[in-house]
C-alpha positions in Angstrom: 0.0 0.0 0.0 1.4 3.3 -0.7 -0.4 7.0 1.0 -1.9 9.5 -1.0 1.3 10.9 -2.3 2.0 7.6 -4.0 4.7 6.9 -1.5 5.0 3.6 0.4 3.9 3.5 4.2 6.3 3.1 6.8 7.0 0.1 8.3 5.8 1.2 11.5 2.6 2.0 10.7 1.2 -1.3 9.6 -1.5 -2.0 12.2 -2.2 -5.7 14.0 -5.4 -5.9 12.1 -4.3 -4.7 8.7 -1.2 -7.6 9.3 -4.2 -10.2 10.2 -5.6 -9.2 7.0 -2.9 -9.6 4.8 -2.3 -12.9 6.2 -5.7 -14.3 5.4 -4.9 -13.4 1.6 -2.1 -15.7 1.6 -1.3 -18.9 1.5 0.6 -20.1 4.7 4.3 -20.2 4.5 4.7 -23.5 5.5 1.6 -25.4 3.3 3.8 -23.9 0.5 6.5 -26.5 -1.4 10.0 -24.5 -0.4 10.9 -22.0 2.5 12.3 -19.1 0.9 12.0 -16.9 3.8 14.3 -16.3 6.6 11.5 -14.8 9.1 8.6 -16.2 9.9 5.5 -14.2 12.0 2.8 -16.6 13.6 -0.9 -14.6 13.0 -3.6 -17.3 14.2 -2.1 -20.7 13.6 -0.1 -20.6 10.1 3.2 -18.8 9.7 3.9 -16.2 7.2 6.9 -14.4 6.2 7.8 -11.8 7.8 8.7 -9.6 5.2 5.5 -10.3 2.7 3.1 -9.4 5.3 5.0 -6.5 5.6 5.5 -5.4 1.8 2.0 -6.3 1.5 0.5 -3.5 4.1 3.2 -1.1 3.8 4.8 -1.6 0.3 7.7 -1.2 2.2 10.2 -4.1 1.2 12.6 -4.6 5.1 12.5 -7.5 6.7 14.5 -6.0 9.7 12.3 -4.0 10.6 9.1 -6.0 9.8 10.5 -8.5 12.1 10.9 -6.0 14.9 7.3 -4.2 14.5 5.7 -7.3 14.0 7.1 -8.7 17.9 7.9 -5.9 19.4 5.2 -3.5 18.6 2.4 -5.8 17.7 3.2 -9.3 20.0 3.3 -11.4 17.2 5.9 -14.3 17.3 8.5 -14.1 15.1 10.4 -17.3 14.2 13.8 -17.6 12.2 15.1 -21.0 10.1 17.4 -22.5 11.1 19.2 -25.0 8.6 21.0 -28.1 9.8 24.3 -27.7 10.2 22.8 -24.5 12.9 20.6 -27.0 14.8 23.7 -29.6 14.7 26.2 -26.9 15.5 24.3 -24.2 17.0 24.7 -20.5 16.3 28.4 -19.0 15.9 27.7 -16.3 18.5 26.0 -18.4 21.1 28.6 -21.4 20.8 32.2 -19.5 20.2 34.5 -20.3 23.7 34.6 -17.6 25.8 
């Protein structure tokens, strides 16, 4: 969505409602064939990316800030994927010797 001027929202802006919204327009993230996300936001019970729900209210296209309004802001949870070798090995930051 863009305002008046033609400009896209910010991110900030998006409401929890207009989020909820978006989210019933889509097709869950995870009834899709491939995870191409990297942040996932919980609305009811089906995860969505982060950054789509996002781009779809706001037209604004940061999934850094998405992921923050979307917890932070609006108390959605906010999941990350996590490939293998990171749930063999763990993070870098949280397993380097101190």
């Amino acid at each position: 969505m863009t305002t008046f001027s033609g400009l896209p929202r910010s991110v900030e802006s998006a409401t929890r409602e207009e989020i909820e919204a978006a989210a019933a327009r889509r097709i869950p993230a995870h009834q899709t064939v491939t995870l191409e996300g990297e942040w996932y936001v919980l609305v009811g019970g089906a995860l969505y990316y982060a950054r789509e729900l996002i781009e779809d209210v706001t037209g604004v296209r940061d999934v850094v800030r998405a992921r923050k309004h979307l917890f932070h802001t609006l108390g959605f949870p906010v999941f990350a994927l996590a490939d293998a070798r990171m749930i063999d090995d763990g993070h870098p930051r949280h397993t380097r010797p101190a």
